[in-house]
N, C-alpha and C positions, 0 to 999 in steps of 0.2 A: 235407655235413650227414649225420647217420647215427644208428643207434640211443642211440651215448654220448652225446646230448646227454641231461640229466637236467631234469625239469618238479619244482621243489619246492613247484607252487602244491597238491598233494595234488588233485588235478580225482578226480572219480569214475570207476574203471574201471569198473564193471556198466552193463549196457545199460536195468537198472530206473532208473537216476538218469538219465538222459540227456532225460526231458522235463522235469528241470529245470536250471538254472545252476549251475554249480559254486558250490559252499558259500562263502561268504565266506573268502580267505583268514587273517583276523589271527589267526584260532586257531593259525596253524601260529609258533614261535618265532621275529621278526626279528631275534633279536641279533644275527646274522653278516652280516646282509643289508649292512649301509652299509660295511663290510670291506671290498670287494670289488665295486663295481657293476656294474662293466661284465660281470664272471661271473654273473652273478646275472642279472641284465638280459640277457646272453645268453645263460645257457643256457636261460633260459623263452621267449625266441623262437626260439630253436635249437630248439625242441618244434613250434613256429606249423611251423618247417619237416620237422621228421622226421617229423611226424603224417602228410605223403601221402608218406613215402617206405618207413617199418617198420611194422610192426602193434604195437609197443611197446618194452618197454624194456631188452629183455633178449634178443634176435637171432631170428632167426627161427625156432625152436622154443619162445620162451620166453614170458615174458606180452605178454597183448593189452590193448591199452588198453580195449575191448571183451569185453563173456563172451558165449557163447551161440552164437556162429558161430566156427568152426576160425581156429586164430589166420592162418592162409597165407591161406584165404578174406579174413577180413577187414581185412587190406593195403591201403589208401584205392585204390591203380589199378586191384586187381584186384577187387573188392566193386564196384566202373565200370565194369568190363569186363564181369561177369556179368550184369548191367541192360542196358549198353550193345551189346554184341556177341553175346553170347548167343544173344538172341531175333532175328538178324535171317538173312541169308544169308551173312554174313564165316565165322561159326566155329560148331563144332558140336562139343559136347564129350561123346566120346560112352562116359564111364565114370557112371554111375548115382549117383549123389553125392546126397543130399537136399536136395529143393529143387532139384537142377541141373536136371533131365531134364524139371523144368515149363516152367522158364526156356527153355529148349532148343526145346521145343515147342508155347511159346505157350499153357501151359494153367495157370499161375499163378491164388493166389488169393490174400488178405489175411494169412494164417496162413503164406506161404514162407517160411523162414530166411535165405532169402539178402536177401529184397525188405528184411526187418527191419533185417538185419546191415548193407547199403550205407547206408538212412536212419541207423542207429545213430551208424557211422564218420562219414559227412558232418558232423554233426550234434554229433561228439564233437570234430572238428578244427573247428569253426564256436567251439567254446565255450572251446576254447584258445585260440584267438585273440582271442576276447573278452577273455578275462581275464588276457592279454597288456595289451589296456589298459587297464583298470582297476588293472594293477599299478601302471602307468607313471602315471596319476590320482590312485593314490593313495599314490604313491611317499615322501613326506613322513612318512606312519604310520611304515614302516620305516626313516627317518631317512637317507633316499634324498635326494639332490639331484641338479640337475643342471645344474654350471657350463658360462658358454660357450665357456670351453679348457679343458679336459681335460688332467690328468696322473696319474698313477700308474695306481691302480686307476677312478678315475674316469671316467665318461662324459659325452660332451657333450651342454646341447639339441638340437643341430643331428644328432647320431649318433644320438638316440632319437627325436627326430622322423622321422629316414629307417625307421628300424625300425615306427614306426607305422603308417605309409604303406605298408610291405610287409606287416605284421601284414593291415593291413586288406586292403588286393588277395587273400590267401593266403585269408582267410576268403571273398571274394568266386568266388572261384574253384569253392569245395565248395558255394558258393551255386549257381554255374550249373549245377550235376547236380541239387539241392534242386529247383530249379525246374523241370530239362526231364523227371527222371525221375518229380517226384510232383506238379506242378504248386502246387496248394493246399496250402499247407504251412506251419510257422508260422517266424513273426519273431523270429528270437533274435540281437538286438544289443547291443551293448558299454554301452548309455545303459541298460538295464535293470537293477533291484537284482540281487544276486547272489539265487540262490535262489527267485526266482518264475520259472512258467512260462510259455516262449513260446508267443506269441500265435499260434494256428491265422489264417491269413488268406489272402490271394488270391491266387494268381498273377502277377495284374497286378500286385498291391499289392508284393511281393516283388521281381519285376523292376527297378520301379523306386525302387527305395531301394537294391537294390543297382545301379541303374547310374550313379540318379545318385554313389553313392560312388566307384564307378569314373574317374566323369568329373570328379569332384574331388581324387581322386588325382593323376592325368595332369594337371592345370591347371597351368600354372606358377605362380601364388601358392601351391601346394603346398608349392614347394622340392623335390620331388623332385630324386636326385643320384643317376645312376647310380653303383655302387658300384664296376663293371668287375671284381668277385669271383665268381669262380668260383663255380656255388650260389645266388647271390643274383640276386634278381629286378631286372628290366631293367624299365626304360619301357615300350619295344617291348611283353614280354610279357604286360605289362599290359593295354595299347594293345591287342593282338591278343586278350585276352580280350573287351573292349567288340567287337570286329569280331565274335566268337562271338555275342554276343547281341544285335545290332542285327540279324545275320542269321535269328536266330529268332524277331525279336520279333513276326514276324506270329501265331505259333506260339502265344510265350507271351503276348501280352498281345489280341490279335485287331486292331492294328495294325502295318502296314509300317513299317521306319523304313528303307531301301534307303539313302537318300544319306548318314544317318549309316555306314552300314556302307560304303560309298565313302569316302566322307570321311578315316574312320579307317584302312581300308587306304590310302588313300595315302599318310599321314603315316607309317608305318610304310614303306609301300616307296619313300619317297624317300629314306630315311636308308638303305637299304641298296642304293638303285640304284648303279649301276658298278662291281661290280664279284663275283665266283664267275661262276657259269656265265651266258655271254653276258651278263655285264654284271649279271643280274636279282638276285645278291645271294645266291638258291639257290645250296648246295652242286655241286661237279661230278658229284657220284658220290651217286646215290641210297644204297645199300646199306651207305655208312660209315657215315651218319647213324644207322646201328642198329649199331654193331661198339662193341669196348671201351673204343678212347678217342675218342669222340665227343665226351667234352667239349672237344674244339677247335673243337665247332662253335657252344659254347654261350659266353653272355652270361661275359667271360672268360676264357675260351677261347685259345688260341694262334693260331686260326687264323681273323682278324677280316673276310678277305675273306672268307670264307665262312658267316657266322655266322647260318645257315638256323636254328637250335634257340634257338628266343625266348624260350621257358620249358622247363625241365629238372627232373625229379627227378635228384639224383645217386645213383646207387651206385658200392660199391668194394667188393670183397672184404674181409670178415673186419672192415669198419666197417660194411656197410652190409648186413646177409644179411637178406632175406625172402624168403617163398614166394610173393610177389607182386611189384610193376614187372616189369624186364626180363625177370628168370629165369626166372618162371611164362612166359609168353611163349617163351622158347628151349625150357624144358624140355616142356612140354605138345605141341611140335612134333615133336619128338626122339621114334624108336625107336633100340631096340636096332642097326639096319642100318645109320640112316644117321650113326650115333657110332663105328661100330665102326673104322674108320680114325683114330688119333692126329691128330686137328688137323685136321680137318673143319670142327667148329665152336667147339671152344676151349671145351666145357662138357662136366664130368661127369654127365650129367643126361639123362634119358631117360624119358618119362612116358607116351609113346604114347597121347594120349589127345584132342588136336585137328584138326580137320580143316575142311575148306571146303564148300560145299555148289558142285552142277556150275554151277546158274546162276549164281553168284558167280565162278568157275574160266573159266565162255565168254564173261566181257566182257573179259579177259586177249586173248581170242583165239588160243586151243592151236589154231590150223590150219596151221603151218608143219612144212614138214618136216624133220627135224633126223637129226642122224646121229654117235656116238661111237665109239671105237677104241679098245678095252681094247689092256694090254700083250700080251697073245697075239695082237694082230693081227686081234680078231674086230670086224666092225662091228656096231654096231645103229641101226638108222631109228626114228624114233618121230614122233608128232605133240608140235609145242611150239608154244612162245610165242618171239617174237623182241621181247615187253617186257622191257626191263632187270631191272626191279622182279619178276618171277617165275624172278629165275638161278636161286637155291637152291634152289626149291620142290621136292620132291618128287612127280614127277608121273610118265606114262607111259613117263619114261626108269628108273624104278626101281620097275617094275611096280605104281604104283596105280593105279587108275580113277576115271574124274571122276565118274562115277553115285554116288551113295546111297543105292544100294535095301538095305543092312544098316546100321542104325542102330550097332549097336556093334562095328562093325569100322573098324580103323583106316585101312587102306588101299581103305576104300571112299569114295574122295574125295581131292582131291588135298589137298598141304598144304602151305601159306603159310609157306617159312622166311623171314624178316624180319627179325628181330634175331638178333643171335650174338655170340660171346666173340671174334670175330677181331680182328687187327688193321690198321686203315687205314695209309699211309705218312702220319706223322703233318706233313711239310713241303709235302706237296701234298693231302691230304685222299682218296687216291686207294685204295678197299680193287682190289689186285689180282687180277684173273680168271687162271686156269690149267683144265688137267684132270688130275684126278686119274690120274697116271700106270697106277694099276694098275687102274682101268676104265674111263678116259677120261671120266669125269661132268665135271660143272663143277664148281670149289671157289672158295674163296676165302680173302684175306688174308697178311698178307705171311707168308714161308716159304723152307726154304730148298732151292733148286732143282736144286743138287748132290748131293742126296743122297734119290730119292725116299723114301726109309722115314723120313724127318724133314721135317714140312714147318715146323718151327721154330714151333709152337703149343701154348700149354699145355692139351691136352684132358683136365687130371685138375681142376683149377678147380670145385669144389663150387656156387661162386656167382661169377657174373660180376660185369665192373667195367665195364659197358655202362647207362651214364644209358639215362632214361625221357624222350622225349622229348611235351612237355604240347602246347606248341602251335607248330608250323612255319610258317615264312616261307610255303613253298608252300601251305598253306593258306589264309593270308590274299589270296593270287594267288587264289584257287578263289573264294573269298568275294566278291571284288571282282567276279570277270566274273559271277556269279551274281546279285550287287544291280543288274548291270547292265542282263543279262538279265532278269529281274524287274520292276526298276522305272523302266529305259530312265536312268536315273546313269550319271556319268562319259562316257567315251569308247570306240564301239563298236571300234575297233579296238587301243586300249589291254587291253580286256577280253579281245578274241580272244588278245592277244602273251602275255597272263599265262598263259592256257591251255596255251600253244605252251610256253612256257619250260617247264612242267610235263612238258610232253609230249616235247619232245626231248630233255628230258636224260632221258627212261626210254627212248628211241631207238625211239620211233613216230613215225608219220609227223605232221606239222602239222594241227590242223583249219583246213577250209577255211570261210568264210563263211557256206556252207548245213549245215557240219556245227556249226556253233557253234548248238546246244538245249540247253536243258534237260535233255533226256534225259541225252543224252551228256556232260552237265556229271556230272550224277549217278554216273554210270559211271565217268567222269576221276576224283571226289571217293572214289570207293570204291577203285579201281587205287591211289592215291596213298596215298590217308588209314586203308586198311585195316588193321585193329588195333589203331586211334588213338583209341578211344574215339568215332567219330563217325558211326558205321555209322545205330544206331535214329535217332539225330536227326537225319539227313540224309532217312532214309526217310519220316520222319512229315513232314517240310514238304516232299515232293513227294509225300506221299499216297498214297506205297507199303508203310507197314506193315502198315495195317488193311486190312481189305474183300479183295479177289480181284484190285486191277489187278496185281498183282503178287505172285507166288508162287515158292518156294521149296520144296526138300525138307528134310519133317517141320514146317515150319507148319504150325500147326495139328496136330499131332501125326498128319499126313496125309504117307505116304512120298513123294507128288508134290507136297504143299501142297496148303491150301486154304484160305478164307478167313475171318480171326480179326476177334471184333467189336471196334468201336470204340474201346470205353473203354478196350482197350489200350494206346490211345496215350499212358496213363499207368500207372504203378502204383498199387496202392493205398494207400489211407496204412492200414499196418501195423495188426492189431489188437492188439495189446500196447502201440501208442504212446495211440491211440484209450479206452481200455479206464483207460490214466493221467490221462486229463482229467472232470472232472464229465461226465457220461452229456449227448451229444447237442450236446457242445463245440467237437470237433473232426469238422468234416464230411468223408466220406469221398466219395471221389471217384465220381463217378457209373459210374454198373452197375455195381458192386462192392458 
């Protein structure tokens, strides 16, 4: 899926229309619509999906579906990333950006561009999808049918009903950020006229309309059918989004629901028990699941033992360019030092500009001692990590420091490589470890080994062909042992093996009994899940973002941290959205 799909419902790009519903479409000309259905009908859901993968419709310098925020900024992942990781101890971005350096240090207000811009985008992908169906509703205007065998350019009931069903999960999906990142926020569903606006309402009220549409999805009187296409959403994925918000729903609604969120991971990991790593269904190799062709690991995919990646954004090169998914991500990580070797990491790209905070860096555990052997035969010792998941990072083997006592230095702090342009062996799923011959680092990805000035990687790659991975197997393992822990569901030593399976394929040791907490759930959820969008909402339902239990450097705009009030644990609802409804309509979220 990628920016060529084309939306001819005319939706509004400014962020001024966006507190209402897209305009009615029959103003726009159906003559060509019954021509052709199945184009027609797929390229407007071909939008439901490019809406979280491009900022619009024309590549990644070109228009945004959105105005008023930088078209890269406003990218559906990364507009969730800067809400979502930002403000917490994962990442720290430390180039001066407007609106970022609030974000950053926890000192945001109603008026940020960015806080605007992610409601804007959520909110503009919610209303596509709406009107995805009310296309399909009112499909008879445009002289649209839809028989139940299909020929030529025609589509079937049965093909547009599978589309509906993902139309609506896709919108449910920007729902569960609507919800965790602004709480109180209004109702904009597909049953509503075109053109009036959504209803400002609860939290709770919100949750559950979208869960239970989730749970109706997933029902078999559905008809759901997986489609086994590449791109296209999975059961599983779906499934694993309800496990997302059963697990927060003490959060969002100020009730548990623990054994639903048991429940549901296990229906998800019994379909994938026996078989990837030790049986558990996870991938073997941490580190592919972030390299270029990952989509073996996704929902059609090639590579079906292993199919950890339950929900995917795709990219590709030159269909799929934005300055946000994966690439912002590789590039934000990258300097100039550690691209300058050909095929390092398979991307043109160098932004020098993210980095990790120390207390994020010492639950890795940098206490081992480690040792390389440049071509000249020189060695050097340093302290490292022996977790899988920190190979690439840039750390005290290439002179950074874990401290951050300079805010805007780049190598004051270590830094999180994760994803990259390499390439996995695509029949075992396995990205291969080497060192770099001419300073002995670690590198990665297949390459070729006779010839070290060629490691056989395209490192001039403007933009990467490395999917976005939404939501992982191993995630829904974390969720499980945590509703267990929590609300005493499932099976205590079921819960612990989900952990272990996370834990040994990053090649740490097992926890044992007395080490299976909370806490260290926490800690396992951040090593694993970091940079996955899950960082603030993990931190806010163990009641470590707000208040002092727990600190960070530059919370609180304090170079050791220090303790941010409450109401943080949401955003505010934007004044420019507030400001569009009759005076005292839409209530803003408290202390703000």
């Amino acid at each position: 899926m990628g920016a060529a799909f084309v939306c001819t419902l005319g939706l509004g790009s400014c962020v001024n229309d966006l507190d209402q519903l897209p305009k009615n479409p029959a103003s726009i000309d159906p003559s060509k619509f019954s021509e052709n259905p199945r184009e027609y009908i797929g390229g407007v859901m071909g939008k439901c999906y490019s809406g979280i993968a491009v900022s619009g419709q024309s590549g990644a310098g070109g228009s945004a579906d959105i105005s008023g925020l930088d078209g890269g900024y406003s990218c559906w992942s990364r507009a969730i990333f800067m809400l979502n990781e930002f403000p917490t101890d994962e990442a720290k971005w430390i180039w001066p950006d407007a609106g970022v350096v609030d974000l950053v240090t926890n000192t945001w207000s109603d008026t940020n561009p960015n806080i605007f811009g992610t409601y804007s985008r959520l909110y503009t992908h919610i209303a596509i999808c709406n009107e995805f169906m009310r296309l399909v509703a009112n499909a008879g205007d445009y002289g649209i049918s839809f028989p139940e065998q299909a020929s030529g350019n025609q589509i079937s009931r049965a093909e547009v009903n599978q589309l509906l069903l993902e139309a609506r999960a896709l919108r449910d999906l920007s729902y569960f950020y609507v919800i965790d990142l602004y709480g109180n926020a209004a109702l904009c569903w597909d049953d509503q006229a075109a053109g009036t606006n959504p209803v400002p309402t609860t939290r709770e009220e919100l949750f559950n309309t979208v869960v239970a549409d989730l749970e109706n999805i997933i029902a078999p009187e559905s008809g759901w059918v997986d489609s086994n296409i590449y791109g296209r959403l999975s059961k599983d994925g779906v499934e694993a989004l309800l496990v997302k918000f059963y697990l927060n729903a003490e959060v969002f609604t100020g009730t548990a629901q623990w054994q639903k969120c048991w429940d549901h991971a296990q229906n998800i990991i019994a379909r994938h028990k026996g078989s990837g790593f030790q049986g558990s269904g996870l991938a073997n190799d941490y580190l592919a699941l972030f390299c270029a062709n990952n989509d073996i690991f996704a929902p059609g995919g090639s590579l079906g033992s292993q199919n950890e990646i339950l929900w995917t954004i795709p990219y590709a090169y030159e269909l799929t360019e934005a300055y946000g998914g994966s690439f912002f991500l590789m590039a934000a990580s990258l300097t100039d030092s550690s691209v300058a070797t050909p095929g390092w990491f398979g991307i043109n790209a160098q932004w020098t500009c993210m980095h990790t905070t120390k207390q994020f860096a010492q639950t890795f555990n940098f206490s081992a001692e480690k040792s390389f052997t440049d071509e000249n035969g020189k060695t050097t010792t340093y302290i490292g990590s022996k977790d899988d998941r920190t190979y690439l990072w840039s750390d005290a083997s290439q002179g950074f420091n874990m401290d951050n006592t300079d805010f805007s230095t780049f190598k004051d702090g270590y830094v999180p490589i994760k994803f990259t342009n390499l390439t996995c062996d695509p029949s075992t799923g396995l990205l291969p470890r080497w060192n770099d011959p001419k300073t002995g680092l670690p590198r990665a990805g297949v390459h070729d080994l006779s010839d070290p000035d060629n490691y056989g990687i395209d490192a001039q790659a403007p933009f990467p062909d490395t999917d976005l991975p939404v939501i992982r197997l191993a995630e829904v393992y974390l969720s499980a042992a945590e509703a267990h822990l929590r609300g005493g569901v499932g099976n205590a030593a079921d819960a612990l093996q989900y952990v272990n399976y996370v834990r040994e394929r990053a090649n740490v040791d097992r926890f044992t009994v007395a080490q299976f907490t909370l806490n260290n759930l926490l800690e396992e959820r951040g090593r694993e899940l970091y940079w996955e969008n899950c960082r603030r909402t993990d931190l806010v339902r163990f009641g470590r973002f707000t208040g002092s239990t727990y600190n960070w450097n530059w919370k609180g705009y304090a170079p050791t941290g220090t303790s941010i009030d409450q109401r943080m644990n949401l955003f505010p609802i934007p004044t420019q959205v507030r400001t569009a409804y009759p005076a005292g309509t839409y209530p803003q979220n408290p202390g703000y």
